[in-house]
N, C-alpha and C positions, 0 to 999 in steps of 0.2 A: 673466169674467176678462179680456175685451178690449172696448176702447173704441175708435170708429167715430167720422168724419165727413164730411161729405160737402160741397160746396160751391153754394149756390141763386143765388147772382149772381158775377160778376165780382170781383176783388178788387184795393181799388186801388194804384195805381203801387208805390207806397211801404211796402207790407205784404212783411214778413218772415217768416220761420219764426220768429225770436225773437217777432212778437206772435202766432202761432198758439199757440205756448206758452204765452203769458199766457192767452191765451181758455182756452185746455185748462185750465190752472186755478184759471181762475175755476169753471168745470162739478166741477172734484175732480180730474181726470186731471193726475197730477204724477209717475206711480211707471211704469216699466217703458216708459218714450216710446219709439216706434220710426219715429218719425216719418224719421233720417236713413236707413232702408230703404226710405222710397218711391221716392228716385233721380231725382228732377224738380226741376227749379226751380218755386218756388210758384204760379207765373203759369202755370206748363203744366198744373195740374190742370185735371181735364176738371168741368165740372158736374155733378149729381147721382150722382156715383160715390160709393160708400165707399171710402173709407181707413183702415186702420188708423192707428191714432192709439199704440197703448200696447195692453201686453199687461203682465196681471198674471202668477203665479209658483203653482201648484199645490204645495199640501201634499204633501209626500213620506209618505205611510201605512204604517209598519213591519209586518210581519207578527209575530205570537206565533209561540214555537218550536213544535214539533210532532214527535210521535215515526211513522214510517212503518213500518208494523208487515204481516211478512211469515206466509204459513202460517197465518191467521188458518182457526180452523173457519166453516165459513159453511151455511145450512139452504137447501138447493135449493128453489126454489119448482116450485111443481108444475107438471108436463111437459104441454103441448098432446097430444093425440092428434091424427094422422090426420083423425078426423072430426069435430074442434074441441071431444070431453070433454075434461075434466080427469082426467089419470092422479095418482091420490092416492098412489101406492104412488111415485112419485118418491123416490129412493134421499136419504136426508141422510146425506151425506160429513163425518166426524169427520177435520180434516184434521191430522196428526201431524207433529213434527220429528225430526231425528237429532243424533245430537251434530256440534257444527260447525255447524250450519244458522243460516241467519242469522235472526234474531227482528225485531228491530227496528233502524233508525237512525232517530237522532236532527237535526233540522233548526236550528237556530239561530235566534231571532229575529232578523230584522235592523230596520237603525236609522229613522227618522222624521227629515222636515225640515222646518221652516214655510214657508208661502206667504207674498205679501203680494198685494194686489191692487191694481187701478192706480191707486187713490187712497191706496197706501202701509199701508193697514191689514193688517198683520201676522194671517196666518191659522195658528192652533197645526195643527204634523203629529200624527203619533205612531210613538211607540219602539216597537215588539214586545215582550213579558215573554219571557223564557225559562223554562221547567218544571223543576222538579226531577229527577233522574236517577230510574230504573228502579228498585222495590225488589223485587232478586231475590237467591234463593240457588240458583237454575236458571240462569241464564244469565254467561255469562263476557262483559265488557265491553274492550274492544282499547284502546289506547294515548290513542286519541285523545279515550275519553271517551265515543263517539257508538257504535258499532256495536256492538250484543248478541247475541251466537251462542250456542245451548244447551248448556249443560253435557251433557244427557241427554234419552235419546230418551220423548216423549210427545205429548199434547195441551197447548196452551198456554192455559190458562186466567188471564182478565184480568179484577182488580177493582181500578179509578182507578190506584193507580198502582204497583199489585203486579202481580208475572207470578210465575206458579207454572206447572212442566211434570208433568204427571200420568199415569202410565201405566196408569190404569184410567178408564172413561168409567161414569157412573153415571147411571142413567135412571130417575127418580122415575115410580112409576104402571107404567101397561100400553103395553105395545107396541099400540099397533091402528092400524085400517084408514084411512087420512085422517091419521096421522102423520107419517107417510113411513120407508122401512126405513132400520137402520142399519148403516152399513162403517164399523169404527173400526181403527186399527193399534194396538192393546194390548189389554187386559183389558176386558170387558163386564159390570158385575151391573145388573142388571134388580131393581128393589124391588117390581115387579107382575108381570102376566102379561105371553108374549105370545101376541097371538090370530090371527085367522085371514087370509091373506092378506096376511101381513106376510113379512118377511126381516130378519137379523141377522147381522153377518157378520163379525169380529175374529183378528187375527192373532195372538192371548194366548187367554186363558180365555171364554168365558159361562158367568153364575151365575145364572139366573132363580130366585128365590123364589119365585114362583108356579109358575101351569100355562103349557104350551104345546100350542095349540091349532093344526093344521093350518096351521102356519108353516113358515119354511127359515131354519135354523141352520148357522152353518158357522165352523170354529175351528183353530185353528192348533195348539192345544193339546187343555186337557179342556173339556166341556161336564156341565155340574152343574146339574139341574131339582128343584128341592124338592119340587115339587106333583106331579110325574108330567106324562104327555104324552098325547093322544089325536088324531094326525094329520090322521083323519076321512078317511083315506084317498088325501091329497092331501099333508101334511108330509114333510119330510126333514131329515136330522139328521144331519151329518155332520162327522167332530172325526181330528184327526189322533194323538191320546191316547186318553184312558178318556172316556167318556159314562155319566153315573152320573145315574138319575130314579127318581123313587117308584114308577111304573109306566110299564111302553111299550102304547100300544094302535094298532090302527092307524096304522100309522107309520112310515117304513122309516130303516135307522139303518145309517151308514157309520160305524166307528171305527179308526184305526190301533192300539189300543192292545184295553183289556180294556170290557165291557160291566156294569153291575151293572144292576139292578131290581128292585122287589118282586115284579114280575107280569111277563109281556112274552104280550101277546094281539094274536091277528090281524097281526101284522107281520113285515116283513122285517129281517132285523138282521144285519148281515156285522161282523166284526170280525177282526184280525191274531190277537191272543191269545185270550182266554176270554172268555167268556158266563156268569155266575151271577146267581140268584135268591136273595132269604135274603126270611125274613120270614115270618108268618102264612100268607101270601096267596101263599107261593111258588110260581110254576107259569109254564112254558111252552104254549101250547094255539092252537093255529091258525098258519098263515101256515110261514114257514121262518129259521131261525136256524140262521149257519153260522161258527164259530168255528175259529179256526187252530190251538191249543193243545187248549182244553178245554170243558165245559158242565157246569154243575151246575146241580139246582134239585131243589123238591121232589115236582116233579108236570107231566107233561107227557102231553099231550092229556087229555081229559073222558071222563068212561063216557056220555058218548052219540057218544063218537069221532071227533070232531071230529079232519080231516086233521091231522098236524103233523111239519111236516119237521126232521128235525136234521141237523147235518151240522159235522164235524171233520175237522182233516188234510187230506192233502193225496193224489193220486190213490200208488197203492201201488206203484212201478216198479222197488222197489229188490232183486225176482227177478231182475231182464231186469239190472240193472245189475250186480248178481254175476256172473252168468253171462259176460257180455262180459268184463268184469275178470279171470275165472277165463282164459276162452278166451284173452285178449289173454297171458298172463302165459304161462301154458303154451307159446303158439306164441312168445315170444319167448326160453323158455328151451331149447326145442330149437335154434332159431337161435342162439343163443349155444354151445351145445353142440358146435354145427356149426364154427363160429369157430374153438374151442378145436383142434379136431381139425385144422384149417387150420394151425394155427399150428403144430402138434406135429410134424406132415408134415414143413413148413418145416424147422423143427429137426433131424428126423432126418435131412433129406437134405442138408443144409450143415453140421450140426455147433451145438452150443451157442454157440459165438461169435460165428463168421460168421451162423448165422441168423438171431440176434436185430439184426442191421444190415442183413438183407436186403428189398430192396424189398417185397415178397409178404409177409410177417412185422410190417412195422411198418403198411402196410394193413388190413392184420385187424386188428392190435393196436388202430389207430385206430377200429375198426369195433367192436370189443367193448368198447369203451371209453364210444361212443356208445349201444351194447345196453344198457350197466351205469345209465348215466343213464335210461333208459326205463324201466327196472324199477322203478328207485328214485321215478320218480312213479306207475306202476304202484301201488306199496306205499302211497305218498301219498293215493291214492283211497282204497282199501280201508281204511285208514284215517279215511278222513272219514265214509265209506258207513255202518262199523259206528257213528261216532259219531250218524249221523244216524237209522240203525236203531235204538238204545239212546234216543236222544231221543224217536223214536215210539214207546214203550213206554209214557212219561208222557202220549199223548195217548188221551182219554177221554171216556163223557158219564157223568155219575154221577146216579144220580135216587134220592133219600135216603126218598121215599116209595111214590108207583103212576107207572108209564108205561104208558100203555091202548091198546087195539088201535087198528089204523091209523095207526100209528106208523112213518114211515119214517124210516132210519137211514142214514146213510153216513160211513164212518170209513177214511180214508186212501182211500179210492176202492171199498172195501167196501160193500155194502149189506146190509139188511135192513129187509125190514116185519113189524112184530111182529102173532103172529095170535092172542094171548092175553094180557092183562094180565100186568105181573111188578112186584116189590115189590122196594125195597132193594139197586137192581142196579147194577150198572158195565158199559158196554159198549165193547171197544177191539179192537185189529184182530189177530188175527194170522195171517200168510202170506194168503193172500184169501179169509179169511173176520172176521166178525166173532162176536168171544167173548163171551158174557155169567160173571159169576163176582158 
């Protein structure tokens, strides 16, 4: 795009820039001259230098518009270790938006302009196209046309030039080893298993269809396993709702909520509420399950007595907390009793009108006044105590068939180990011991 010349002999008297011009285009150079920027008279050029002669005009290249898209999910590539393996278990981050959050802006094509070059020949630029707008019914678009914010919180999922926001992530196949685990912010269903050595990790539901094999599940909600679970001793399962599987075997299981299964073998199992078993195959046998409400099932430990711990309620303290209640109430109604006679004193020795305006009189008065508000939370407790004594009434393990020997028991902080099989029993707490009926 620029044209050069240089000078091999002297040039005579009478040559001008007007005939450097002609030579230039006789060669083709006619377009973009810049010859009045070399700032010399023609006779002061030096010999074999270059000079620019002309400089042509570069195509101006528009750009296509383009959408700049934020919060995009993306699959971690797998983490270096240490000692230069590949960590396959690299976590893949399911990246989610909120309402408001920005999605995407849009960029503008801008414009093209043609060249020419220094023999004048006209070089085509190019304009930019612009794209069609977004086709959403998730996202809210601002004033200007360009910026997409979400209507509602999920995953943003993108096909050409739809966006859809979804608040469940759905995972075709098995969870396994060399996939990489997964952290989603909503709902998880799983259409396979997952297997060993993996993680799942959602702030909504997981629904595996399949089995789960010595994984770590974690949920913000319920956690729902079609096939049942078998930990292998290394699994954990932990939901901030109900956790409901065909079977628990080896496998220890956190739930805020209630527990269900057909089976639950060899594991630990904590939960807020209940623990039940329903099914053929109902039975508790090995390990320890310890439920804050209740237990039912139809069979716990084996006749070859296989250890198995139960455990309900919560430690039994509410003797010692009567008793203090009782004492506190008693000595604060002597003390008040004391008051009254203070006051009467008062009374008798100044007389009914002047005493009730006497310093010493309105003291007390202020004092038993303060006594009378102490009682009345005094009453407050006692009140809650018996609701909460009435509530541990409903707490229970119910076993609808055999519970066999070596059976430990513990209910409200009671224990027992049973030292003979029993059939069709209920077992719950009362004062420190535990009742069977």
């Amino acid at each position: 795009m620029r044209a050069y010349f240089s000078l091999t002999k002297e040039l005579p008297e009478d040559f001008t820039w007007t005939n450097m011009k002609t030579i230039l285009a006789l060669y083709g150079v006619n377009s973009g001259l810049k010859l009045d920027e070399i700032g010399l008279d023609i006779h002061e050029l030096r010999l074999e230098k270059d000079y620019l002669a002309a400089e042509g005009i570069h195509p101006l290249i528009g750009k296509d518009g383009y959408f700049e898209y934020f919060q995009e999910a993306m699959d971690a590539k797998p983490k270096v270790k240490e000692d230069g393996s590949i960590d396959y278990r690299a976590v893949k981050t399911y990246a989610t938006v909120k309402v408001g959050d920005k999605v995407a802006v849009y960029h503008d094509a801008t414009p093209g302009a043609e060249g020419i070059t220094v023999s004048g020949i006209e070089i085509p630029g190019y304009t930019g196209k612009n794209l069609p707008k977004l086709e959403s019914k998730s996202l809210d678009v601002d004033e200007t046309g360009k910026i997409y914010t979400a209507k509602k919180q999920g995953l943003v999922s993108r096909h050409g030039n739809a966006i859809s926001i979804i608040d469940q992530l759905d995972i075709d196949g098995d969870v396994v080893y060399g996939k990489g685990n997964i952290r989603f912010d909503g709902n998880i269903h799983i259409h396979g298993s997952v297997m060993e050595n993996t993680s799942v990790e959602a702030s909504g539901e997981i629904e595996v269809d399949g089995f789960v094999e010595g994984a770590f599940l974690r949920s913000g909600k319920n956690i729902i396993i079609h096939r049942g679970v078998n930990g292998n001793d290394k699994g954990t399962i932990e939901s901030k709702q109900d956790v409901v599987a065909a079977f628990l075997e080896n496998i220890a299981v956190v739930a805020g909520g209630n527990v269900e299964a057909g089976y639950i073998l060899n594991s630990l199992v904590t939960c807020e509420q209940s623990i039940k078993t329903n099914g053929r195959k109902s039975l508790i046998c090995g390990g320890k399950v310890q439920a804050g409400v209740s237990i039912e099932t139809l069979t716990i430990g084996s006749q070859s007595h296989a250890k198995t711990e139960v455990e309900v309620g919560k430690s039994n303290e509410f003797g010692e907390k009567i008793m203090a209640l009782t004492m506190r109430r008693r000595k604060l109604e002597n003390e008040m009793e004391r008051v009254r006679d203070g006051m009467n004193t008062v009374l008798q020795k100044f007389g009914a009108l002047t005493g009730r305006t006497h310093e010493m009189y309105l003291k007390l008065e202020d004092v038993l006044e303060k006594q009378k508000e102490e009682l009345a939370l005094i009453a407050e407790e006692q009140e809650k105590l018996n609701k909460e004594i009435e509530f541990n009434r409903n707490i229970f393990v119910r076993v609808n068939g055999t519970v066999y020997t070596n059976t430990f028991l513990k209910i409200n902080g009671n224990k027992l180990m049973l030292q003979e099989d029993k059939k069709n029993v209920k077992f719950y707490s009362k004062g420190r011991h535990v009742e069977v009926e």
